[in-house]
FIRODO-167716 format. One record per residue: x, y, z of N, C-alpha, C in turn. Coordinates in pm, whole numbers, plus 32768, in hexadecimal, padded with zeros to 4 digits. Layout:
<pts>
XYZXYZXYZ...
</pts>
This chain:
<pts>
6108CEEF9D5860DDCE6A9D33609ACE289DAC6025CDE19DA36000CD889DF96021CCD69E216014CCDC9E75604FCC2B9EAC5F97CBFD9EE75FC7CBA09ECA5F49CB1B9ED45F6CCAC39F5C5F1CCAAA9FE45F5ECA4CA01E5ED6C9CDA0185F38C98A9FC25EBFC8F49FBC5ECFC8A5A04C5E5EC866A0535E31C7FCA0D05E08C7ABA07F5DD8C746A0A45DB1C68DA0825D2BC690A1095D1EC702A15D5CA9C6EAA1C15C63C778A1745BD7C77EA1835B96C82EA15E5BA3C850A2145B83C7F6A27D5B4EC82EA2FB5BECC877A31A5C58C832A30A5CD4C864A3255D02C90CA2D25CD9C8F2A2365CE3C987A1EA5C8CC9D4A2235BF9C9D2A2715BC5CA3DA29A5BE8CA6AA31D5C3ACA05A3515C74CA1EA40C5CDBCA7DA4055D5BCA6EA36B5D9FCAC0A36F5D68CB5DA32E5D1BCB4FA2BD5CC7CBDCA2945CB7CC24A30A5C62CBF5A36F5C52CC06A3BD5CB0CC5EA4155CF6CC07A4535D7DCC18A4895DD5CC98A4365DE0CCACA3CB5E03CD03A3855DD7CD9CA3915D44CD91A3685D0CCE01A3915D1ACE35A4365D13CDD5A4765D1ECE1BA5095DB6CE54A5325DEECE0FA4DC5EADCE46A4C75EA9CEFCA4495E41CEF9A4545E4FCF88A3BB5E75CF6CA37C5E88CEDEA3205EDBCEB9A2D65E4FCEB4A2345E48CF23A1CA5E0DCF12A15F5E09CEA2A1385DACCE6AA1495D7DCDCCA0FC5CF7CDD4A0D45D08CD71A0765C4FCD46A02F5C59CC72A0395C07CC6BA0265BC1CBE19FF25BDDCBE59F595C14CB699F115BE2CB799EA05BEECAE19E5B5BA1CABA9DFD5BAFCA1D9DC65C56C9F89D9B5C61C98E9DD15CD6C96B9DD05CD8C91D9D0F5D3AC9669CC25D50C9369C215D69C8A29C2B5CF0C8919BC05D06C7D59BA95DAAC7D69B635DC8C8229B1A5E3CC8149AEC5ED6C7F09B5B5EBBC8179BD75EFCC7E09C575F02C7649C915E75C71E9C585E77C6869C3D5E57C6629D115E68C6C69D5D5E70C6859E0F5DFDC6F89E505E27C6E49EC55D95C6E79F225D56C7049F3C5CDEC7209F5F5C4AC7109F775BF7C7619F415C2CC7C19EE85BC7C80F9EAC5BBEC8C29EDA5C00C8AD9F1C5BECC95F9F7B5C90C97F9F975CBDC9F89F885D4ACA389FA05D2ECA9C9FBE5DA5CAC29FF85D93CB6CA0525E0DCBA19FF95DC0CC0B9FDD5E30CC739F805E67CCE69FBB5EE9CD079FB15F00CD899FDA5F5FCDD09FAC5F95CE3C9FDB6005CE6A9F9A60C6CE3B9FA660FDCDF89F626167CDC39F5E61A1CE1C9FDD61C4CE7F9FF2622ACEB4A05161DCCE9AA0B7619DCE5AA0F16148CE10A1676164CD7CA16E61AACD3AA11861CBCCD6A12061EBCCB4A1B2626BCCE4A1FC629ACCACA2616277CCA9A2B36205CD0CA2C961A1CD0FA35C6163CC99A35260F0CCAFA2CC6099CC40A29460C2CBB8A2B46173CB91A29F61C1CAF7A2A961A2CACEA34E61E0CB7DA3B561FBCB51A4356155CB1DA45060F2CB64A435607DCB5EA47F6054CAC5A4446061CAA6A3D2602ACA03A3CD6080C98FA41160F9C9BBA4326161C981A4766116C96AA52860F0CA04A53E60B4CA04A5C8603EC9E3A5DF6009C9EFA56E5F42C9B7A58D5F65C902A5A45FA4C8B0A5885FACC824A59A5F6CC80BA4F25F46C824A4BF5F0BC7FBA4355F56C79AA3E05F0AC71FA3C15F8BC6AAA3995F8BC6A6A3035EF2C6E4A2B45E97C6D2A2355F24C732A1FC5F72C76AA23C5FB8C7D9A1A05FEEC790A1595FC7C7D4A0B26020C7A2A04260A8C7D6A052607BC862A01760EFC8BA9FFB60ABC92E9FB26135C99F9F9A60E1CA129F85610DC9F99ED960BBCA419E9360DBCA509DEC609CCACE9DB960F3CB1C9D5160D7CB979D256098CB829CB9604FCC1F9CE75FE1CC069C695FF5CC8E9BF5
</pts>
């Protein structure tokens, strides 16, 4: 299953994409579901058992925009 990590910033979701890939961590870009009703339009997707890296590294990038993660 995949997890969604929403932001409320896009410059902040592409710092961690970013950040992700340079960690080997499988991620994409992808439109964040109006049905989520929150932020900015762009989410980084990846594979659920990556969750906890994925948590520490937005924890460590300083990034303030996180929603939260949601499965898709």
């Amino acid at each position: 299953m995949d997890t969604l990590a929403v932001f409320r910033s896009r410059s902040e979701a592409l710092k961690i994409y970013n950040l992700l890939k340079k960690n080997h961590i499988v991620c994409s870009t992808v439109s964040t579901p109006a049905k989520l009703g929150v932020g900015c339009g762009i989410s980084v997707i990846f594979g659920s058992t990556s969750t906890e890296a994925v948590k520490a590294l937005i924890v460590q990038s300083g990034v303030i925009s996180f929603v939260g993660f949601f499965r898709r």
